[in-house]
C-alpha positions in Angstrom: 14.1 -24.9 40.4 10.4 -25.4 38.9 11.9 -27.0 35.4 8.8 -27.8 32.8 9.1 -28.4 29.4 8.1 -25.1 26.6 8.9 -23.0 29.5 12.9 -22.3 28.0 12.9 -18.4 27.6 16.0 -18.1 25.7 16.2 -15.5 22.9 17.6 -16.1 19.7 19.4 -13.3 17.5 18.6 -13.8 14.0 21.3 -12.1 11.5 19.6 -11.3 8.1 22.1 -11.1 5.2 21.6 -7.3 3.8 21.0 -8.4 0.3 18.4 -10.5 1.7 16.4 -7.6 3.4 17.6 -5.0 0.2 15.3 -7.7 -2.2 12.8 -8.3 0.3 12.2 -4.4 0.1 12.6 -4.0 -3.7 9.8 -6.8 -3.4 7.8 -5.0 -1.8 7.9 -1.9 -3.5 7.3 -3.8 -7.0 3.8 -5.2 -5.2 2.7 -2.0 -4.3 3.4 -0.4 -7.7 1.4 -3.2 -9.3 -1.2 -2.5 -6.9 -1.2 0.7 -7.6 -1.5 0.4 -11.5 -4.3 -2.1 -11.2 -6.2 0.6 -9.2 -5.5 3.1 -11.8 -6.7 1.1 -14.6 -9.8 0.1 -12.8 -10.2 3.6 -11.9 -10.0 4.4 -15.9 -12.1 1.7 -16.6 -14.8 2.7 -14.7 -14.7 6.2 -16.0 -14.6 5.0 -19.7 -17.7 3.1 -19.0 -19.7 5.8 -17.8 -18.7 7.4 -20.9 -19.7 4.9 -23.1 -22.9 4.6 -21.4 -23.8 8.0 -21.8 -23.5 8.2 -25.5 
């Protein structure tokens, strides 16, 4: 047998504990909401600019 070392191709199951992935998603979802509100408020920035400007 052709035995070299880093060549070991076993596979490891990993077991997550629910409540682990459950805040991992709630994380996840609270980033993109921020995300999303930052957008929206340089969106609204922008436009209140160009109306400021145009006065």
């Amino acid at each position: 047998m052709n035995k070299r070392p880093g060549t070991d191709k076993r596979r490891f199951t990993v077991l997550v504990n629910p409540k682990i992935r459950e805040e991992q998603r709630r994380q996840a979802a609270l980033r993109k909401f921020i995300k999303d509100c930052e957008r929206l408020y340089e969106k609204n920035r922008a436009h209140i600019q160009e109306e400021t400007g145009n006065e």
